[in-house]
N, C-alpha and C positions, 0 to 999 in steps of 0.2 A: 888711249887707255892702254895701259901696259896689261901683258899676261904675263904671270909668274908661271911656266910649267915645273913640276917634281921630274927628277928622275925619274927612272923606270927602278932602279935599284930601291928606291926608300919606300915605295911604294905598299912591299908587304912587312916591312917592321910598321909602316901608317895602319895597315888592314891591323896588325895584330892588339895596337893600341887601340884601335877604335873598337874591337871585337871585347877588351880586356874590360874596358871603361864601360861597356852596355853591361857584357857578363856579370861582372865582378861582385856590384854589391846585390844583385837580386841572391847568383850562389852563396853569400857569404850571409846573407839573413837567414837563407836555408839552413845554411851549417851550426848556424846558433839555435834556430827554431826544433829543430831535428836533437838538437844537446852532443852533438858529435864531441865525444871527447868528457862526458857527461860521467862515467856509468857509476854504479852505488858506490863502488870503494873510494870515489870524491865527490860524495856529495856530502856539507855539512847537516846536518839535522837542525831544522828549527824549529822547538816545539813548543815556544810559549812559557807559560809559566807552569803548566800543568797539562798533563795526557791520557783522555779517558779513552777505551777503547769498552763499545755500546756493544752489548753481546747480539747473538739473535739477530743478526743485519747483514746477510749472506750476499754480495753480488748488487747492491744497494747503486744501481748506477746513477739515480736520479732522487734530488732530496727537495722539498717545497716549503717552506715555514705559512703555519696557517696563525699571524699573527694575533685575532681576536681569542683565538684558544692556548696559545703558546705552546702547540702540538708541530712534531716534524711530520711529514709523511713521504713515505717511497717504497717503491714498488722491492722486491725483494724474491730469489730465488729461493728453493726449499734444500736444491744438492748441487752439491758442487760438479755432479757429471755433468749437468747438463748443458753447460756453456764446452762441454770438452767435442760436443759432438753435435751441437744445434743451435748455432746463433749465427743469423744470417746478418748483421754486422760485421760481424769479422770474418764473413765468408766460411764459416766452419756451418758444412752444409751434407754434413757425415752420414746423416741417417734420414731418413725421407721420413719420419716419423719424431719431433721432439716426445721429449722425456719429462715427466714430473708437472707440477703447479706451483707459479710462483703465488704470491699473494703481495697483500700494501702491508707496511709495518708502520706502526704511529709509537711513536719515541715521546717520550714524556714523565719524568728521564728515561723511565725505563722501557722496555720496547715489549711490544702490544702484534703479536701476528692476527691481523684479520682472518676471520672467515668468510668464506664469497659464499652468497647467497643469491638462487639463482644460475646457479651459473658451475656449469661441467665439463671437462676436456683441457686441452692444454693453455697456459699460460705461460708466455715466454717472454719476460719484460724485458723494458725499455727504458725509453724517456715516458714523463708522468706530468700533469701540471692537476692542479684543484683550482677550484673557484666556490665562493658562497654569495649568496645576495646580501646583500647590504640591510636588509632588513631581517635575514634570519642568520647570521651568522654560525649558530651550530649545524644546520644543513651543507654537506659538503659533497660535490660534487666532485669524482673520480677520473680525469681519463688517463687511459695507458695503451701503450703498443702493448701488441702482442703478434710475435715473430712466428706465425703458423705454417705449417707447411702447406704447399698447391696442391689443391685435390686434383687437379689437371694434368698434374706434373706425375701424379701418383697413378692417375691411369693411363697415361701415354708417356711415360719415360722423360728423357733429354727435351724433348719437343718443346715444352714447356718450363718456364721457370720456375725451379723448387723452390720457393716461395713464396707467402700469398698473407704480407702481414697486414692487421686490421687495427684499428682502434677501440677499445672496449671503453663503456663510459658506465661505474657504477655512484652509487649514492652513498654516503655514512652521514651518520647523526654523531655528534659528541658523545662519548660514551659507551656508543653499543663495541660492542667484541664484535662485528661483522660488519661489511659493502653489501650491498645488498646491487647485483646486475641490473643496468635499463636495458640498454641494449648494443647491437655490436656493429663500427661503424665501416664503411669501405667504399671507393671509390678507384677507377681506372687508371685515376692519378696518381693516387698511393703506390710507390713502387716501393722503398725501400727508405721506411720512415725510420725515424732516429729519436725526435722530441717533439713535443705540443705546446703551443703557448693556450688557454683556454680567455677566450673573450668573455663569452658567459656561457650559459648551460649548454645553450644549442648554437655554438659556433665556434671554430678554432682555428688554429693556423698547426700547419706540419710540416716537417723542413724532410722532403727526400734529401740524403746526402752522398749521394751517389746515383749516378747514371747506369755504370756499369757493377753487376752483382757481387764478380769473382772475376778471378784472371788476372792478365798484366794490363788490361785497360780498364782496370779499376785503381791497379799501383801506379798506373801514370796516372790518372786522376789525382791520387795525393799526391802525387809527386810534384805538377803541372803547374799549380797556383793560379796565378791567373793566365795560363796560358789553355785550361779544362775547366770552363765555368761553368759546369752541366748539372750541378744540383740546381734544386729549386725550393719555395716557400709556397703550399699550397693553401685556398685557406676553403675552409668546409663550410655548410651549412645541413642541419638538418630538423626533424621534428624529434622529441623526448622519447614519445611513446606509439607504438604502434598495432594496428588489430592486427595483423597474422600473423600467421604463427609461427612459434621460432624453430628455425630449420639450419641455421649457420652453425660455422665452430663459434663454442662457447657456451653453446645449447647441447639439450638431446637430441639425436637427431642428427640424418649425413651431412655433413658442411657442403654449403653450396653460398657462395659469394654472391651467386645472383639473387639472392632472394631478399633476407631481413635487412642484415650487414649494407647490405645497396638501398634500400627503398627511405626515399624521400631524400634523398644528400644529392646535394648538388655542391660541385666544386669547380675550383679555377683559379690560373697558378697567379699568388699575389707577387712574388718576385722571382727572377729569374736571373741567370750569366752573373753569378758569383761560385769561386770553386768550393766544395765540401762545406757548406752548411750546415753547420748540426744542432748543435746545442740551440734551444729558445729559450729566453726570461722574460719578467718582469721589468721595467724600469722606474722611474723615478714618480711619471705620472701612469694613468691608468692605458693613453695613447702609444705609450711608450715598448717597443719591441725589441730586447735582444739579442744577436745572433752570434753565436760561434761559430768560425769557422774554423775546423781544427787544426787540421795541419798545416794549415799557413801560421794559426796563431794569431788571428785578427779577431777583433770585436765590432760587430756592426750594431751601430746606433741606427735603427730604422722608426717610423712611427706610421701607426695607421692612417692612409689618407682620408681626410675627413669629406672628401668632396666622394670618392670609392672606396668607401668602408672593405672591400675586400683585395685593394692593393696595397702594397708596403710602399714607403718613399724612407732611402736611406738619407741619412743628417751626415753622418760621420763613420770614418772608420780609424781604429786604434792598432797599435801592432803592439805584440808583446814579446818575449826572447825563448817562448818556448809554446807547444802543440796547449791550445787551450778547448774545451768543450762547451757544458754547460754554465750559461751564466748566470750571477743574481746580483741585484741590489740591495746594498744594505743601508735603509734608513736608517740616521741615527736619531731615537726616539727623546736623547739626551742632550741637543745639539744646544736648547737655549738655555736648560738648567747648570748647565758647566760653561756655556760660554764658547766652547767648538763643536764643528761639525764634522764630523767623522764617517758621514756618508762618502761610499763609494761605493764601485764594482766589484764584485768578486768573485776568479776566476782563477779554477783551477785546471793544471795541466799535466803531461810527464817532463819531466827533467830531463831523461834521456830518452826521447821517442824512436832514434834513430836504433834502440836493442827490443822494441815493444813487441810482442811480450816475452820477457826473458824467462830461460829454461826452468830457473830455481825460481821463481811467479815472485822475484820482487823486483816491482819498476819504482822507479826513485818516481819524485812526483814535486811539485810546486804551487803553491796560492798567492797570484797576486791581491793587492789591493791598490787600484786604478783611483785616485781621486783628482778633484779639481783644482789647481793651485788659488793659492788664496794670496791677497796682498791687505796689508795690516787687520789679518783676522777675518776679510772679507772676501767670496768670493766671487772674480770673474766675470766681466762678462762674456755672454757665448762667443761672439766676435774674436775677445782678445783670449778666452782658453786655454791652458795651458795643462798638461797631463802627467802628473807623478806617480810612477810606477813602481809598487814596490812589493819586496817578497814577503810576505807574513807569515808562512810556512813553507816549510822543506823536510824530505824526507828519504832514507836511502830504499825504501821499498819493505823496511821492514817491522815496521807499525800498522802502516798502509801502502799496498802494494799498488800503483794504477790511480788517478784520479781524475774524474770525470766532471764531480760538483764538490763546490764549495758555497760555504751559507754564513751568515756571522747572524749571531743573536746577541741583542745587547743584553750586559749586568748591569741592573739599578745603581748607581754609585753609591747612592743611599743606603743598601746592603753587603758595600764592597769598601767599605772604608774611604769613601771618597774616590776610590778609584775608575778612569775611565776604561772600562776591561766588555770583552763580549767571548759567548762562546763560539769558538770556529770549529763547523762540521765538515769533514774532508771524507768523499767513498768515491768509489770508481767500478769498474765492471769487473776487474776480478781481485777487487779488496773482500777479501774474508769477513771483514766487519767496517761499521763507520766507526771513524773514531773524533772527539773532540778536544780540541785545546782553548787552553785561556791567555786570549792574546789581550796586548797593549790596544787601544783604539786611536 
């Protein structure tokens, strides 16, 4: 058997090649994911055929379509200070005391500010998801983060982490001007929640998206991909209602984590070692789980194991060319009376993540729409799948600044002239307003 030995000479132009070839394409998805080279003065606007901007929709970072009502819902802030000095996503952790009360807003066209009943002290929103039973559809069940500060933190300084956010879960009826509070939820698990998928009343999943709070080991986190896979997917269990008395934030009464907020939840992590998890949806069936993770810019197709209701089992994962959040599916309710199916994902993100958040507050932003390749009008089987990815809105940041969710609601054809047309709702965390266009489907 012969040996071929190298030089000693070629040796590190071989290292550099082999080093270029591993590097190369993970930095360069980065560099497209991030928009490096992105910022507003090239980005084209695509808005459809028409651009509403929804007033009364302040900060609106999460949007849910309650289909049986054709109502939107999301949570919503009241002042624009209060994301400047207390929102522990973005690590702005300024003030050991947040400011103001957010509330839900229900759009229908026009927007509808809740009043919370029951329920006093701070409200610092989040991600949101509803759910209704299947037999009472006007009953809607509410949950939302809410980004509070540590009362631990507040009596022992640094020691502790400044903060201590929960899950608030309230009730509406169709119709009424008010949520009315059940109660407030918390576990040890809950570090540093983002979004809810809602199972039913008394179950949920919540995606921590981050490990670390603040600092550079939270920036390498985004940074890392898969090389920091320390977020996780927790999922909860708890009871509606309870006899004692309520003593947490969100009550009257000293906040104290150990008592309401904690009693009767039991949790434990359904997924784990994937980077920055954030965004949760809906998908196609009711099993169906999906995940943003943002700053990679992937979509994870996960689904409840039906053999452990409280693990996730990932199916698939999708990659897109820029930072994605919250997801949704859009059934098309139209697919047999026209003849197409114009279900897909839809996922919005920034365009240029790599300036986020820019000085003048407008981030350029993007809405794909992910659907299944189809062959003579038919789609797919899951084996042979295939994935068309496309932009159905764009934007230089100054309609909407930041985008977080995206939703499409279909138009009747029947009252559109034949046309297959939906409306697309695009907010983010520091969009001033939601706004909607009317796109092609």
């Amino acid at each position: 058997m012969a040996v071929i030995l190298c030089p000693s000479r070629m040796w590190k132009p071989l290292m550099i090649a082999i080093f270029i070839a591993i590097l190369y394409p993970p930095l360069s998805l980065r560099y497209t994911v991030f928009g490096f080279g992105r910022g507003s003065g090239r980005t084209v606007n695509l808005h459809g055929h028409e651009l509403k901007r929804i007033p009364d929709t302040l900060y609106v970072e999460d949007l849910h379509y309650h289909q049986a009502s054709n109502l939107l819902f999301g949570a919503s802030e009241a002042d624009e200070e209060t994301r400047k000095f207390w929102f522990p996503p973005t690590a702005d952790l300024q003030k050991s005391r947040p400011i103001g009360q957010g509330t839900f807003v229900v759009i229908d066209p026009k927007t509808i500010r809740l009043a919370l009943r029951n329920f006093s002290g701070p409200f610092i929103t989040h991600g949101i998801d509803i759910w209704s039973s299947s037999s009472d559809r006007e009953s809607i069940y509410i949950f939302a983060i809410n980004h509070l500060p540590n009362p631990a933190h507040i009596a022992s300084s640094s020691t502790e982490p400044a903060a201590r956010s929960q899950i608030e879960l309230f009730h509406y009826r169709i119709g009424d001007a008010y949520a009315t509070h059940i109660r407030s939820i918390w576990h040890p698990l809950i570090r540093t929640p983002n979004d809810i998928y809602a199972v039913n009343s008394q179950e949920i999943l919540v995606t921590n998206d981050h490990l670390h709070r603040s600092g550079i080991l939270r920036l390498i986190e985004n940074l890392g991909w898969d090389f920091t896979p320390w977020s996780n997917v927790v999922h909860m269990k708890f009871p509606l209602h309870l006899d004692l008395p309520q003593t947490s934030f969100g009550h009257n009464g000293p906040p104290n984590p150990s008592t309401n907020a904690r009693a009767g939840v039991s949790a434990s992590v359904a997924l784990r070692s994937l980077q920055n998890m954030n965004g949760l949806g809906h998908g196609p069936s009711c099993s169906d789980v999906l995940i943003g993770r943002a700053s990679a810019g992937v979509l994870v197709h996960a689904i409840l194991n039906p053999a452990y209701p409280s693990e996730l089992q990932v199916t698939e994962s999708l990659q897109l060319d820029s930072t994605i959040d919250n997801p949704s599916y859009f059934a098309d309710p139209y697919a047999v009376e026209t003849g197409r199916d114009a279900s897909g994902f839809v996922l919005a993100g920034l365009w240029n993540a790599a300036e986020f958040p820019t000085a003048e507050g407008r981030d350029p932003v993007v809405v794909w729409m992910v659907r299944a390749q189809t062959e003579d009008g038919q789609r797919m089987d899951e084996e042979a799948r295939r994935w068309n990815r496309t932009v159905i809105f764009r934007d230089d940041g100054h309609s909407v600044s930041s985008a977080s969710t995206a939703l499409v609601v279909a138009i009747d054809p029947r009252d559109n002239e034949g046309r297959k047309q939906g409306w697309l709702f695009v907010t983010g965390p520091v969009s001033k307003a939601v706004v909607a266009a009317r796109i092609d489907l």
